[in-house]
N, C-alpha and C positions, 0 to 999 in steps of 0.2 A: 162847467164845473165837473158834471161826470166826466168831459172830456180829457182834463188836465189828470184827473185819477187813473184812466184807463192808460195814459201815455206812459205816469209814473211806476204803477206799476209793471209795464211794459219792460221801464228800465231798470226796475228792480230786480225785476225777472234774468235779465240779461245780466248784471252783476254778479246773481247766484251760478248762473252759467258760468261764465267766466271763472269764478271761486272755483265751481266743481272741475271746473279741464287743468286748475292750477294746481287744485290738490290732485288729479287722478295723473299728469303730470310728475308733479313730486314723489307720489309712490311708483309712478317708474324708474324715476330717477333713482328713487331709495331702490329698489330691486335691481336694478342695473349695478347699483356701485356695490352692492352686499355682494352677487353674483358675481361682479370682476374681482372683488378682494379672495371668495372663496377657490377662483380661477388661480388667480396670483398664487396663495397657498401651494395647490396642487401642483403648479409649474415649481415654488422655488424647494418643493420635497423633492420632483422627478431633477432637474440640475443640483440637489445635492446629494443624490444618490447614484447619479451616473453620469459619466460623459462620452454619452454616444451622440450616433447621424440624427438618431430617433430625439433625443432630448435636445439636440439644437436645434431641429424643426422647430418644436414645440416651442424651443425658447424663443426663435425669430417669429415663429405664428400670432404667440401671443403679445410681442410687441407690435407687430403690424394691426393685429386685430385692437390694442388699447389706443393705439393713436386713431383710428374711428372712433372707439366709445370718447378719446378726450374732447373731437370735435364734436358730438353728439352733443354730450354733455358741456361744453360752453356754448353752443345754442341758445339749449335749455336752460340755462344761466341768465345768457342774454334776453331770451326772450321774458323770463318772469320777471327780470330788471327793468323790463322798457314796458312792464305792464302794470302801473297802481292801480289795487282794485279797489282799494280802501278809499281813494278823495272822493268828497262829494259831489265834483265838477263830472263824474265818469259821465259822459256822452256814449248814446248809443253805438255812433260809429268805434267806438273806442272800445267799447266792452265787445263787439263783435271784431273787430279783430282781433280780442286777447284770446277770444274761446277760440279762431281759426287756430290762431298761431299759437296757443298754447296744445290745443289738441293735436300741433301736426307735430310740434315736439315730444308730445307724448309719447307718437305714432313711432316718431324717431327712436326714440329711447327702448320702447318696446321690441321694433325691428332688431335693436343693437342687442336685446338680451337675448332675443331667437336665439341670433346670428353667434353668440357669445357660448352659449348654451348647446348649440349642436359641434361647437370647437373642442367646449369641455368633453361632448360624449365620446368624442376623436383619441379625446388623452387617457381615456379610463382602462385602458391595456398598462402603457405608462406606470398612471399611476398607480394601479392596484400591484405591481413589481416594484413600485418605490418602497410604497407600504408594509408589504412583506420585507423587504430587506430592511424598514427601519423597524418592522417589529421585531428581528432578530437583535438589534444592536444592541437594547438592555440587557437581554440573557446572555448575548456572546460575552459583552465585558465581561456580565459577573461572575460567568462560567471562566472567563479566561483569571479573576481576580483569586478565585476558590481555588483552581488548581495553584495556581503559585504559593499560595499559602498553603495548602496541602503537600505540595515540593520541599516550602521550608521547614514544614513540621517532620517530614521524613528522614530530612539531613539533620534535623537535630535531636529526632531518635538515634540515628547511625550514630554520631559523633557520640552521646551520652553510653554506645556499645564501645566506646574505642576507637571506632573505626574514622578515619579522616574524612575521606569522601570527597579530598581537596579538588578532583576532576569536574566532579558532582556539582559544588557550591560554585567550582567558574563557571561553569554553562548556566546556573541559576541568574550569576551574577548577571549574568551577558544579556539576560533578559531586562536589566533595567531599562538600557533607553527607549525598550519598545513598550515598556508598561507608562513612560513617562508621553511617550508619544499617543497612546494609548488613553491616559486621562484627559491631553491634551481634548479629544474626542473629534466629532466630525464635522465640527465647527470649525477645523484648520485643515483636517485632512481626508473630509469627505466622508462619508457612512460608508460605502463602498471599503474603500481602505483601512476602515477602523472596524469593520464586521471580520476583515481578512486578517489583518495583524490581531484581533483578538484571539480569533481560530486558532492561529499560529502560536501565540503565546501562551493558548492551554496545552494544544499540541505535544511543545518542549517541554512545559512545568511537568502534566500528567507522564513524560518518558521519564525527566530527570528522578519522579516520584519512584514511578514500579522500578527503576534501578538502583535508585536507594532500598528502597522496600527489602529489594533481595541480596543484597548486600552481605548482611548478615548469613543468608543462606551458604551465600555464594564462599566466602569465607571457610563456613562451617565444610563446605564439601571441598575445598581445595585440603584444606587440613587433613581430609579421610582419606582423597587420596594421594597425599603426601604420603602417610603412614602405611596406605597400600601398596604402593611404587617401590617404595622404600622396603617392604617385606620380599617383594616382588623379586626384583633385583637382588638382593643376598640369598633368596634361593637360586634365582639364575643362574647368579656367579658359583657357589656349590654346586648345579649339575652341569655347568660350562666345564671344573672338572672333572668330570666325569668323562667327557669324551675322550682325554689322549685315550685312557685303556682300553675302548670303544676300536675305536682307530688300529688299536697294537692288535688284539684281535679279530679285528678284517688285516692288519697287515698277515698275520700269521697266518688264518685260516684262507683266504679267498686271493683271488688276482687282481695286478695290478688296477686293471680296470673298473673293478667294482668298487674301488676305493679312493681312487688318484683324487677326484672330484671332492671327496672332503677333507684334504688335506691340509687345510688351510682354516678348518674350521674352530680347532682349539682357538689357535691367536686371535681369530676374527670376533670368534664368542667373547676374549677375555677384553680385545680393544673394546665391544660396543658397551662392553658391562663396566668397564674404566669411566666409557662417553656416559654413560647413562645415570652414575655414580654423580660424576660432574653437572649434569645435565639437572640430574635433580635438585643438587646443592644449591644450582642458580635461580630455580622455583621457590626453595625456601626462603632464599633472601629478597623473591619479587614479592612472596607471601607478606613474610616481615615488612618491606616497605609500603606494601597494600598497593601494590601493582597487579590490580586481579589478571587483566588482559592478558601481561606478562606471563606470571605466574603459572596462568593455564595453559598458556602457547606454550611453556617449558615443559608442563605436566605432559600434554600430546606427542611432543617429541620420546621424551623417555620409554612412555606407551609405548610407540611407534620402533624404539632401537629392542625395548624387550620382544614384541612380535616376532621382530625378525631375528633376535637371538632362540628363541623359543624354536622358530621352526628350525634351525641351524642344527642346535643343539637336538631338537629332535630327529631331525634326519639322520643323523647318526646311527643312533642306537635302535631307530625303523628300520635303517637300509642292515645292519645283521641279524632282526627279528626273521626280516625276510627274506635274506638269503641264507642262515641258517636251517627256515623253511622250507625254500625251494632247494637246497643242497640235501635235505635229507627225505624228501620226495616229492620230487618233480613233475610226476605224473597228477598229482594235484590240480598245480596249478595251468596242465594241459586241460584237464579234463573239464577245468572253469572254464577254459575260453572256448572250450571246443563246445558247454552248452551254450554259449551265446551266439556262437556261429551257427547249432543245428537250429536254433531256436530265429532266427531271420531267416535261413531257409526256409521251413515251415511256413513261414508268414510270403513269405514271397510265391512261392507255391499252395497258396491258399486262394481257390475256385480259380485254379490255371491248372493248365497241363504242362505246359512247360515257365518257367522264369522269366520275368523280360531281364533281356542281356543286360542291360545300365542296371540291373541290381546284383543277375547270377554274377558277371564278368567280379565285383570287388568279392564278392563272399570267398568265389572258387578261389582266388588270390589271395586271400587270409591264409583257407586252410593250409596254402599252399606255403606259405608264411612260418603258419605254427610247425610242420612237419621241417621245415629247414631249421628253424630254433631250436628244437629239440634236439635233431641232429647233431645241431654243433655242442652239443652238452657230452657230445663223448670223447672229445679232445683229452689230453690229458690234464692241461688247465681249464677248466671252461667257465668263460665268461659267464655266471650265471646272472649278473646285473644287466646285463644286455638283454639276456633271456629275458626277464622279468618285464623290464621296458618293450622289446620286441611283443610278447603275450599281449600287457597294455594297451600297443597298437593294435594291435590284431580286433583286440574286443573293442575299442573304440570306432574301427570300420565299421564294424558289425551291427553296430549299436547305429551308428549316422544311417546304413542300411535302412534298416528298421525305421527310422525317423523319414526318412524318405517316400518308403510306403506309404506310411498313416499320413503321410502329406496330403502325395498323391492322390489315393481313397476318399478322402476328405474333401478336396478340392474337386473330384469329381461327383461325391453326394449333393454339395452344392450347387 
C-alpha cells in the first residue's frame, strides 16, 4: 500500500512538472509574439517613413527573421497539442516526455526572443529617425493649415482695401490640390512626402501672406512717388529750358571747343522729359489696374531718364560756372594742381634722398603737363575746357602717385 502511494505521487509529481514547463512554455510563447508584434510596429513606422537601402534591409531582416519565430512557434503549438496533461490515463513515460519536449520548446522560443531582440537593437538608429520625422508631421500639417488661412485672411483684408490681389488669390488657389493631397495624409503618400509638401505649403501660404500684408503699403508708396516724379519732371522740363541761353552764352563768350560737346543737349533734355512724361503716364495706368510690378518697373525707368536729364541739364550751366572761373583767373586753378603735385613730391621724398623713378618719372611729367596747359591759354582763342580737363588730369596722376606709395609703405610694414 505505501508502495502504490509513493509510485502515485511520484506521478503526480511529474504532472505538475509537466504543467509547469507548459505554462513557463506559454509565457515564452506570450513574450515572443508581444516582442514580434512590437518589432512589426517599429519596422512598418521606419518603411512608412522612408525608402531607403537601410529600411529594406530591415524590411527583408525582419521577414527572414519571422519565418524562424513561425517555425518556432508551430513547434510550440505542436508540441502543447500532442501533450494532454489533463487525462487521468497520463503515464509516466508520457508526462516526461512533455516536460523534455515542452522545456526544449521553451528553450526554442526564448532563443527566438534573444535572437529577435538583438535584431530590434540593430533598428533603433532606424527607428528613433522614423520617430522624429513622424513627430514632425502633426505640427508640419497644422502649421502648414494656419498659414493658409492666415493667407486667406490677408487677401481678404486687401480686397475689403480695394485692392484685387487677383495674382495673390491664384497662387493661393494653386495651393489646393496640395492641401487636398495633403489631408489625404501619409497613409497614401508616405510621412516622408507629407512632412515635405506640408513645409512647402506653409512656405507659399506665409509668402503669398507678407505680400498681401504689404500690399497696401506698397500701393501707398507708388502713389507718393507718382506724385514725386510727376513734380520732378515739370521742374526738369522748366530748367531743360534753361539751357538754350546757357549754350548762346558759351556760344558767344568761349570757343568752339568748349562747347561743341553740348550741343545737342537742349533737344536731348526736351526728348527724355517728352519720354519720361510718357513713361510716367504708363505707371499710372499699371497703378490703376494694380499692376504693382509693372507700375514700379515704369516708376524706375522715369527715375532713371530724370538722372540723366539732371546731369545733362547740369552740365551746362557747371561747364560756364567754370569757365567763366577759369577765364577770369587761371592762375587759380594752377595753383590747385600745382598743391597736389608739391604735395606727392613731398610724400615720395619723405626718409629718401632722392625719388624712386616709377614715382619721380609721372610727377616730373604732370608739371610738365601743367606748364604746357597754361601756356596754350595765351592763344588768342584759348581752349580753356581743355585747360580744365588737361589740370584734372594732371591732379588725378598725382593723386594715383600718392596711392601708390601708401601701397607700397604698407605692403612693406607688413
Amino acid at each position: 500500500m505505501t508502495t502504490a502511494r509513493s509510485w502515485w505521487r511520484r506521478g503526480d509529481n511529474l504532472r505538475a512538472e509537466a504543467q509547469a514547463a507548459k505554462d513557463a512554455a506559454a509565457q515564452a510563447f506570450y513574450e515572443l509574439d508581444t516582442a514580434q508584434r512590437d518589432l512589426e510596429i517599429s519596422i512598418e513606422t521606419i518603411s512608412a517613413v522612408e525608402e531607403s537601402a537601410d529600411s529594406r534591409r530591415a524590411l527583408s531582416g525582419f521577414q527572414a527573421l519571422g519565418e524562424r519565430i513561425d517555425q518556432v512557434s508551430a513547434a510550440y503549438i505542436a508540441t502543447v497539442d500532442a501533450h494532454d496533461l489533463d487525462r487521468d490515463e497520463l503515464d509516466h513515460a508520457s508526462a516526461s516526455r512533455a516536460v523534455s519536449e515542452l522545456t526544449r520548446a521553451k528553450d526554442d522560443l526564448v532563443n527566438a526572443r534573444t535572437e529577435l531582440e538583438r535584431y530590434q537593437s540593430t533598428m533603433t538608429p532606424l527607428l528613433n529617425r522614423a520617430e522624429t520625422q513622424l513627430a514632425r508631421l502633426a505640427p508640419a500639417r497644422e502649421r502648414a493649415k494656419q498659414s493658409l488661412l492666415a493667407a486667406s485672411n490677408a487677401l481678404d483684408e486687401v480686397r475689403a482695401a480695394g485692392i484685387t490681389a487677383d495674382d495673390l488669390a491664384a497662387r493661393l488657389a494653386a495651393l489646393a490640390p496640395e492641401l487636398t493631397k495633403l489631408n489625404e495624409g501619409p497613409a497614401k503618400h508616405g510621412v516622408k512626402e507629407t512632412v515635405q509638401r506640408a513645409d512647402d505649403i506653409r512656405r507659399k501660404a506665409e509668402a503669398v501672406r507678407a505680400e498681401a500684408e504689404r500690399l497696401p503699403e506698397q500701393a501707398r508708396e507708388i502713389d507718393k512717388r507718382l506724385v514725386s516724379l510727376r513734380t520732378r519732371v515739370q521742374a526738369l522740363g522748366t530748367r531743360a529750358e534753361g539751357v538754350a541761353p546757357v549754350l548762346s552764352e558759351l556760344r558767344r563768350r568761349f570757343s568752339l571747343a568748349c562747347w561743341e560737346d553740348l550741343q545737342q543737349v537742349p533737344e536731348q533734355a526736351d526728348q527724355a522729359v517728352r519720354q519720361a512724361e510718357a513713361t510716367l503716364a504708363e505707371a499710372r495706368r499699371a497703378r490703376d489696374g494694380q499692376q504693382w510690378a509693372q507700375a514700379t518697373a515704369k516708376l524706375a525707368e522715369v527715375r532713371t531718364l530724370m538722372d540723366d536729364v539732371d546731369g545733362a541739364v547740369g552740365a551746362a550751366g557747371d561747364r560756364l560756372r567754370r569757365l567763366n572761373e577759369v577765364r577770369k583767373d587761371p592762375k587759380a586753378e594752377v595753383e590747385r594742381t600745382r598743391f597736389v603735385i608739391r604735395d606727392a613730391q613731398r610724400l615720395a621724398m619723405q626718409g629718401r634722398s632722392t625719388p624712386e623713378p616709377r614715382h619721380a618719372r609721372p610727377l616730373d611729367e604732370a608739371v610738365a603737363r601743367l606748364d604746357r596747359a597754361l601756356a596754350a591759354l595765351e592763344g588768342r582763342h584759348p581752349d580753356y575746357w581743355a585747360f580744365l580737363t588737361e589740370t584734372a588730369a594732371v591732379r588725378e596722376t598725382a593723386n594715383r602717385v600718392v596711392s601708390n606709395i601708401r601701397e607700397d609703405r604698407a605692403a612693406g610694414r607688413a
